[in-house]
C-alpha positions in Angstrom: -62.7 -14.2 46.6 -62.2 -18.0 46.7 -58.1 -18.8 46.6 -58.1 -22.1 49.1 -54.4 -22.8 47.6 -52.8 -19.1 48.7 -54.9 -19.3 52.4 -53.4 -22.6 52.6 -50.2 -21.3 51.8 -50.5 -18.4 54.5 -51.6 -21.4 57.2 -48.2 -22.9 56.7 -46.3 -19.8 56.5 -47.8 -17.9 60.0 -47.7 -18.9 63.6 -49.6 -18.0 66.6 -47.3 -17.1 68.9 -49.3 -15.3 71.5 -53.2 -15.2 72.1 -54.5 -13.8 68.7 -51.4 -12.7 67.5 -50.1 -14.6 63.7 -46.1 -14.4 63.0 -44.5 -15.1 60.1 -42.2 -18.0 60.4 -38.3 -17.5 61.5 -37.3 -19.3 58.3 -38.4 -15.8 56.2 -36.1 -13.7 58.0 -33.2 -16.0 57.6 -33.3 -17.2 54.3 -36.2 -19.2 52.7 -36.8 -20.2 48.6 -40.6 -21.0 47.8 -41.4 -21.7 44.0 -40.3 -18.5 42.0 -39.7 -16.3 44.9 -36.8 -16.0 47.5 -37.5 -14.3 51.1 -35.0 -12.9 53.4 -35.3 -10.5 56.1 -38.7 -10.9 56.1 -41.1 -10.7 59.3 -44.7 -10.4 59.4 -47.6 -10.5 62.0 -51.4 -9.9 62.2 -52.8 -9.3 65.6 -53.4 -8.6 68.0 -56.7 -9.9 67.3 -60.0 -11.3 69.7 -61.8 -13.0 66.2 -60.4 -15.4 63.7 -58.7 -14.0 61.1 -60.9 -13.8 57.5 -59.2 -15.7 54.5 -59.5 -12.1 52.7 -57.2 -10.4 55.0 -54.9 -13.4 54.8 -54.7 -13.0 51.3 -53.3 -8.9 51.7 -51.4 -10.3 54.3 -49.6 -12.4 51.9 -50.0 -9.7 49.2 -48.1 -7.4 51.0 -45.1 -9.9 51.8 -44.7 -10.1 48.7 -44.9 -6.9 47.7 -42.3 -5.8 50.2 -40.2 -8.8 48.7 -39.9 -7.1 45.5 -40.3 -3.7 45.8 -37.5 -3.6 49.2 -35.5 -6.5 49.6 -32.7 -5.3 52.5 -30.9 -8.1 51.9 -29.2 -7.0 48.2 -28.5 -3.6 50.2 -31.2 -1.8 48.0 -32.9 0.2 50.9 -33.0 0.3 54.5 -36.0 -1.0 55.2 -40.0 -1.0 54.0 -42.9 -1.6 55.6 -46.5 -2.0 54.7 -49.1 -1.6 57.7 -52.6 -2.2 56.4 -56.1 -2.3 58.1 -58.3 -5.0 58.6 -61.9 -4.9 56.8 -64.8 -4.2 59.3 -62.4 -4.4 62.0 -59.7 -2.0 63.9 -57.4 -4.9 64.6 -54.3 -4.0 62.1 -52.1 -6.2 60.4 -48.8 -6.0 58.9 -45.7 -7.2 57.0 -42.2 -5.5 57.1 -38.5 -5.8 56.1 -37.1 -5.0 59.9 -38.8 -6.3 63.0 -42.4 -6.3 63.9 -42.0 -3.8 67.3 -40.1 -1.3 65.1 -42.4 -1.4 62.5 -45.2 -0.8 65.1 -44.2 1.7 66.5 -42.8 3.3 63.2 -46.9 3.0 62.2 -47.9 4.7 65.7 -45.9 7.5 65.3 -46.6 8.4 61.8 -50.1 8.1 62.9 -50.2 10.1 66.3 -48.2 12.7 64.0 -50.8 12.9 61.2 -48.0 11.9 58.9 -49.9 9.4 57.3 -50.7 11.5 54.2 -49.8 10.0 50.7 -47.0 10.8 49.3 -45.8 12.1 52.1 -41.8 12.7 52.6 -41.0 13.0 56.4 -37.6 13.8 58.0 -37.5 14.4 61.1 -39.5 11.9 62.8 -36.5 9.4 62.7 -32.6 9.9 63.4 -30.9 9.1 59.9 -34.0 8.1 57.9 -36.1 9.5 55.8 -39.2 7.9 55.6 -41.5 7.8 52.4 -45.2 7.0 53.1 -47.6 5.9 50.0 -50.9 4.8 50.6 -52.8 2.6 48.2 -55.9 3.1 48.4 -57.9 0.1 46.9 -56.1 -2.2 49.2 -56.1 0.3 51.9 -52.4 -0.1 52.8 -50.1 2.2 53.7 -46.5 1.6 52.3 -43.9 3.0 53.8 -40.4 3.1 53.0 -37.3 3.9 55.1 -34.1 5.3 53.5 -30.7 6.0 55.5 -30.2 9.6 55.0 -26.4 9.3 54.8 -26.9 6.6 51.7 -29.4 9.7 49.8 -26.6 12.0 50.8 -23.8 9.8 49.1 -25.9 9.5 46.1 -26.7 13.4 46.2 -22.9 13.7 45.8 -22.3 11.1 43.3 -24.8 12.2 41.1 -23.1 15.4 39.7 -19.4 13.3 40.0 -21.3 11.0 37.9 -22.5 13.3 35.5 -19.6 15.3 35.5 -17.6 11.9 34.4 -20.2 11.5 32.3 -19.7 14.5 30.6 -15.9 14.3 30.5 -16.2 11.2 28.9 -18.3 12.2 25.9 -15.7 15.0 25.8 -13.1 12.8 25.2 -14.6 11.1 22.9 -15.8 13.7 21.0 -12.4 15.2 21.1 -11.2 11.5 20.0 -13.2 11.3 16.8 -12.8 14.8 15.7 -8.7 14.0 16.0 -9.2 11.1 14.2 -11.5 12.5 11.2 -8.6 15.3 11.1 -6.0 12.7 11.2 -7.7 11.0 8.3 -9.0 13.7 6.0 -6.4 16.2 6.5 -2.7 15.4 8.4 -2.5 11.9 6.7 -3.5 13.2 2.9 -1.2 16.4 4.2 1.9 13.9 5.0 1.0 12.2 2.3 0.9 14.8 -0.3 4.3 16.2 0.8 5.5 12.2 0.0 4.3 12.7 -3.4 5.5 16.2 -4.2 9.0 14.7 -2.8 8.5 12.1 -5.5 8.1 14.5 -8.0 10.6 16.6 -7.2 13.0 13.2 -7.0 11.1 12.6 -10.9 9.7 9.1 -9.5 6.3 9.5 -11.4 5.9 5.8 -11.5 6.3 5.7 -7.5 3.4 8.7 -8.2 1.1 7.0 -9.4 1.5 3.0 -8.1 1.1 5.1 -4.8 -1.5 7.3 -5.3 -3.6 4.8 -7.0 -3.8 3.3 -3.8 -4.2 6.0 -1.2 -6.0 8.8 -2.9 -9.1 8.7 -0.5 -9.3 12.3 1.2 -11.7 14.7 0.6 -12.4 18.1 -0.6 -9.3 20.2 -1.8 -6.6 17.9 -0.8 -7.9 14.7 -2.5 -8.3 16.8 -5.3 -5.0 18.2 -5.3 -3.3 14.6 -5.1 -5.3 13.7 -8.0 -3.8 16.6 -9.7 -0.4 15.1 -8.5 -1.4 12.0 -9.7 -2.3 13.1 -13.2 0.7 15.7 -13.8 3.3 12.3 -12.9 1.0 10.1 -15.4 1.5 12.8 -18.4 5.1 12.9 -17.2 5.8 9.3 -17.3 4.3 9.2 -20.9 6.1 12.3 -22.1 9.4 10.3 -20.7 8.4 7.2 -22.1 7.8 8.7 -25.6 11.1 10.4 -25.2 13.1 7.3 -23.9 11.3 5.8 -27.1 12.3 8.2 -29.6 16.1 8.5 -28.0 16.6 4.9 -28.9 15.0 5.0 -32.2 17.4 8.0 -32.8 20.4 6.4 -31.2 19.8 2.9 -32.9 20.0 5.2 -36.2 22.8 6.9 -35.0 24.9 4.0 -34.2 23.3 2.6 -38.0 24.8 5.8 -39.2 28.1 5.3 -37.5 28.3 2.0 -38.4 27.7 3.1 -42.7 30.3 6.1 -41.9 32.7 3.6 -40.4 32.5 1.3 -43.3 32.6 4.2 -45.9 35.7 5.6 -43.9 37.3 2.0 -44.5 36.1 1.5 -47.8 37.5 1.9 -51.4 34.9 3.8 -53.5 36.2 2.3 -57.1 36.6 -1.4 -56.2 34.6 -1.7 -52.5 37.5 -3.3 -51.8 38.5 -2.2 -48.0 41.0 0.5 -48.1 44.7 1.2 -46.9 43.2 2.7 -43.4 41.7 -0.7 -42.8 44.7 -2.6 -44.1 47.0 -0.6 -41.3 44.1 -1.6 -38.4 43.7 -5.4 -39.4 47.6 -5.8 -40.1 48.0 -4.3 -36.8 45.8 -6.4 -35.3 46.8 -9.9 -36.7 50.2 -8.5 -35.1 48.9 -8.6 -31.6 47.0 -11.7 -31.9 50.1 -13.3 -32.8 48.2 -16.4 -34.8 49.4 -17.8 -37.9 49.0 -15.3 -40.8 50.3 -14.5 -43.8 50.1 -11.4 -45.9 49.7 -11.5 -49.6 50.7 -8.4 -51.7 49.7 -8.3 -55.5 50.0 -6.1 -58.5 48.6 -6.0 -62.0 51.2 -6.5 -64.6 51.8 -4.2 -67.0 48.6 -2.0 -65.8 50.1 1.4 -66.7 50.6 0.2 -70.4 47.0 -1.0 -70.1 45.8 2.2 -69.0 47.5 4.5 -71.3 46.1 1.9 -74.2 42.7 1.0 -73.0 42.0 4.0 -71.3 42.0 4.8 -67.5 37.9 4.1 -67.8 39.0 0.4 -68.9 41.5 0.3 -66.4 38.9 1.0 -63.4 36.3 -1.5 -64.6 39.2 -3.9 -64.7 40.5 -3.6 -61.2 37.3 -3.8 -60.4 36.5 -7.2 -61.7 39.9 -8.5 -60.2 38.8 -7.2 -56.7 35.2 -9.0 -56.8 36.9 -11.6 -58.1 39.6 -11.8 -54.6 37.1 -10.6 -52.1 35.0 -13.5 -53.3 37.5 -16.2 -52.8 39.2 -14.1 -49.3 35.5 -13.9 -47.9 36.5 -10.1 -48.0 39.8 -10.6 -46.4 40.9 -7.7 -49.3 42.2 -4.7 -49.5 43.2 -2.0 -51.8 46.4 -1.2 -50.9 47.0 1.8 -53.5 47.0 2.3 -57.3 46.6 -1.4 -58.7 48.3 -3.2 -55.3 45.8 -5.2 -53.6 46.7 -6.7 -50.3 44.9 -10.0 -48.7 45.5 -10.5 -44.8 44.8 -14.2 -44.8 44.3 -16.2 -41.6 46.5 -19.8 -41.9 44.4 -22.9 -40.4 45.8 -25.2 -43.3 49.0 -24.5 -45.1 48.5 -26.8 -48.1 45.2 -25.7 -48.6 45.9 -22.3 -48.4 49.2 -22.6 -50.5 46.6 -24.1 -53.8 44.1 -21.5 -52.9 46.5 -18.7 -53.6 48.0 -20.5 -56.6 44.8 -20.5 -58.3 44.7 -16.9 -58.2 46.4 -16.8 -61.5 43.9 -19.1 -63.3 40.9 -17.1 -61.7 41.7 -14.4 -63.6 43.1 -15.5 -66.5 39.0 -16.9 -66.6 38.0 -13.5 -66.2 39.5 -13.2 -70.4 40.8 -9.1 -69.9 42.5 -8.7 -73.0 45.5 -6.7 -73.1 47.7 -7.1 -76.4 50.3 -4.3 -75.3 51.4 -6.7 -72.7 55.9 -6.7 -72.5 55.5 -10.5 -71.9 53.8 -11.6 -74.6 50.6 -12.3 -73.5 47.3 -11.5 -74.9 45.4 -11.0 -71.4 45.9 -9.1 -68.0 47.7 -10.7 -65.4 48.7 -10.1 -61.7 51.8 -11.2 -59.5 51.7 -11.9 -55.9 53.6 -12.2 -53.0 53.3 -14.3 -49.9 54.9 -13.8 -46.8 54.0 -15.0 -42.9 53.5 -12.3 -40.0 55.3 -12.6 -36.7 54.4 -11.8 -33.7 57.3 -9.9 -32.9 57.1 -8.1 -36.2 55.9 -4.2 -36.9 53.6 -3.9 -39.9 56.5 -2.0 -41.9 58.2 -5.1 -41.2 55.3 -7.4 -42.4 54.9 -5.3 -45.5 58.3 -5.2 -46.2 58.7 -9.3 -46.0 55.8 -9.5 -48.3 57.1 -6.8 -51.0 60.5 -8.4 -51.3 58.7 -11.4 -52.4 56.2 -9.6 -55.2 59.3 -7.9 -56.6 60.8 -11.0 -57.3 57.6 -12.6 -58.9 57.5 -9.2 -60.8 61.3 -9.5 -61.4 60.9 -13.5 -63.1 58.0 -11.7 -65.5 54.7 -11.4 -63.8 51.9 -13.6 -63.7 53.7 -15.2 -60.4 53.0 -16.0 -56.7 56.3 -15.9 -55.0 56.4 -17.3 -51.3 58.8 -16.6 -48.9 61.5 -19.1 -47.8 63.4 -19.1 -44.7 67.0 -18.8 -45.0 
């Protein structure tokens, strides 16, 4: 067993400090770094011895130190104290290394010795106040290691044991307890609260809110995620059974108000000429009235129409009004109206008065054009002719006054022999 660098190491490390008696250096027991290891409270000595010490029990010596070192450092307040006595090889003289002082650690030796406690394994309690000592003895170095534990420190962790494991087990109560409330919160009182949202929804008929919503939360589980994916389904059919609905309402009502619109022109509406009729005269005259823009109102009459009738035929006599009201609805951009029998009425807007004035003049012409004979005429004239009167509208006039204004003036037309327009002159 050749290791000159660890004897050389135990030469600097131990000093005699009696005849045959090695100590370990001060500097171990207050605080000393070498390499990879750190030593503090460390004593050691070998002795007392009457030959030189052997470089093979050197090297236990230093074994043990170090074992002590790692095993029981007192200075991190692991243990008490430890101490390894050992025998040297073909001779009686001991040696030894400990964590307390060498005198204690002798004697501590004696005693377990003189009171055959030096067994392995051995647990003694009563052979020092406050200690319990643990004795080990390794046999192929032929120490004995002995370890020294305050009895009040194994008592405290006696009792902190079960306080421990009682916290322990508290705490994986609690956290059981915390996940089970928080798979409950997630698969059953959050798809609960929620479901009760969405049957508040439906009940409210917000099937769009239904399903935008549920689209985006339906995560649970079992029965209730299947229930608010019945929810979900029942707002989707709803929503397209509304929709068709709200569809088919407004194809109905845009057919209605169609309808409406045909009955309301039909109600105002002559069926012979298509000429609009006296109930649209009294709502137009009305409302040029109200407006109170310029307007005149132009009343006309077929001349001689009943002796065309009773000689033509009343069959004649309708396709003839009929040609003389295409004829003035044409030229009035449908300004016209029937006003009864062969009167026709024209409610005519005055933005130019000249204008206006030719425009009704040519009436006469236009239907002289239109070349409806009628030989039974009292005036001598071969074809069918119409007088007109023209008279303005005021605004502070009723429409009995506005009619009357404008018949005054088609009397006299009809008065000076027909085939006339006859405007009205201030006085």
């Amino acid at each position: 067993m050749q290791h000159p660098e660890w004897v050389a190491r135990f030469d600097s490390w131990y000093e005699e400090t009696s005849p045959g008696v090695l100590r370990l250096k001060a500097d171990f027991f207050h605080g000393k770094s070498f390499f990879e290891s750190y030593f503090h409270g460390m004593t050691a000595f070998v002795g007392p011895r009457t030959s030189p010490i052997s470089d093979e029990l050197k090297l236990r010596t230093l074994a043990a130190q170090y074992t002590l070192n790692e095993l029981g450092p007192t200075w991190e307040g692991l243990v008490g104290a430890s101490n390894i006595s050992l025998e040297a090889i073909g001779t009686p003289e001991p040696g030894s290394a400990s964590t307390y002082n060498d005198l204690a650690a002798s004697r501590l030796f004696e005693a377990l010795r003189d009171n055959n406690l030096l067994i392995n394994k051995n647990v003694v309690t009563n052979l020092v106040d406050g200690r319990v000592l643990i004795v080990n003895h390794i046999a192929s170095a032929r120490w004995w290691y002995v370890t020294s534990y305050p009895t009040s420190q194994i008592r405290k962790q006696a009792l902190m044991l079960p306080i421990q494991f009682s916290l322990g087990a508290l705490l994986l109560v609690l956290i059981t307890l915390g996940i089970v409330y928080w798979l409950i919160n997630r698969d059953v009182s959050t798809p609960l609260r929620y479901m009760a949202n969405v049957a508040s929804m439906i009940d409210a008929k917000n099937y769009k809110d239904v399903v935008s919503e549920s689209a985006k939360k339906i995560k649970s589980r079992g029965e209730v995620g299947l229930v608010l994916q019945a929810f979900r389904t029942v707002a989707g059919r709803f929503i397209r059974a509304q929709e068709q609905l709200e569809l088919e309402v407004a194809n109905r009502t845009a057919e209605l108000a169609e309808a409406n619109k045909l009955l309301d022109r039909l109600a105002h509406l002559d069926g012979l000429t298509a000429l609009m009729n006296r109930r649209s005269f009294d709502r137009d005259l009305a409302a040029a009235i109200a407006e109170g823009k310029t307007t005149w109102l132009v009343l006309g009459d077929i001349d001689d129409f009943k002796l065309y009738n009773d000689n033509y035929g009343h069959e004649a006599g309708d396709v003839a009004l009929q040609k003389i009201s295409k004829l003035l609805s044409k030229k009035f951009q449908g300004r016209v109206y029937r006003y009864g029998g062969e009167e026709l009425a024209i409610i005519l807007p005055i933005t130019n008065k000249d204008i206006q004035i030719t425009t009704i003049q040519s009436i006469l012409a236009d239907i002289y054009l239109l070349n409806i004979t009628h030989i039974y005429s009292r005036h001598n004239r071969s074809q069918l002719s119409m007088s007109f009167g023209v008279a303005p509208v005021f605004a502070s006039d009723t429409p009995e006054e506005a009619i009357r204004r404008a018949d005054e003036q088609l009397y006299k037309a009809k008065h000076a022999g027909g085939n006339l327009v006859q405007f009205y002159r201030e006085t």
